[in-house]
N, C-alpha and C positions, 0 to 999 in steps of 0.2 A: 258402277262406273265402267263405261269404254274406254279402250286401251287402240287408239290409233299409230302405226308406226307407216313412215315416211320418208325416203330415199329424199336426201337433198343437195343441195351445192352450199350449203353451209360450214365452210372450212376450218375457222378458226373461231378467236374467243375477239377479235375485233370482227369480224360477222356477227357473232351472236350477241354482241352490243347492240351492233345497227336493226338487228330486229326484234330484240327484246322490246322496245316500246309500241310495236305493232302487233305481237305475237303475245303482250301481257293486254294487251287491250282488248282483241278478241277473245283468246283463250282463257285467258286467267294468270295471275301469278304464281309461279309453283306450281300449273298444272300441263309444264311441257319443258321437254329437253331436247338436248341434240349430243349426241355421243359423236365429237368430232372426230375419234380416235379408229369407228369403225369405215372401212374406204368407203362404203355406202352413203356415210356423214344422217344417218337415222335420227329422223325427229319421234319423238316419243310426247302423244299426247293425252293424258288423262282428261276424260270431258263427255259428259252425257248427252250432251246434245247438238252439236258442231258435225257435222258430215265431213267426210272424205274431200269433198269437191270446197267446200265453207273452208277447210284448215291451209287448203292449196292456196286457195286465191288471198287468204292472210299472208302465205309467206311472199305469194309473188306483190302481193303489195310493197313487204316491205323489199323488192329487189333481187328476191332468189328465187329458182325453183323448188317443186317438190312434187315426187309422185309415187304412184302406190307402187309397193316391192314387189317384185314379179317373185 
């Protein structure tokens, strides 16, 4: 498995309602987080096959950003 992580604007735990339905759809269930706690707001995506640029364009589907961590 890959271990993708991801700088977002995903704030709280009413954000990660609004994009768990877009982000269990692509990704999978269970196979991504978002550590709201770090100021970063770090999506963590476990997934063998999804690119970098594939896990972006899910989040900003459902509304947020997301980019690679410098």
């Amino acid at each position: 498995m890959k271990t993708t992580e991801l700088r977002t604007n995903i704030m709280c735990g009413s954000c990660i309602a609004k994009v768990t339905p877009v982000l269990n759809e692509k990704i999978g269930e269970g196979k991504w987080k978002v550590d709201t706690q770090n100021p970063k707001k770090i999506l963590t995506v476990t997934n063998e096959h999804l690119t970098e640029g594939e896990i972006i364009k899910a989040v900003e589907k459902a509304g947020y950003k997301a980019e690679a961590l410098s």
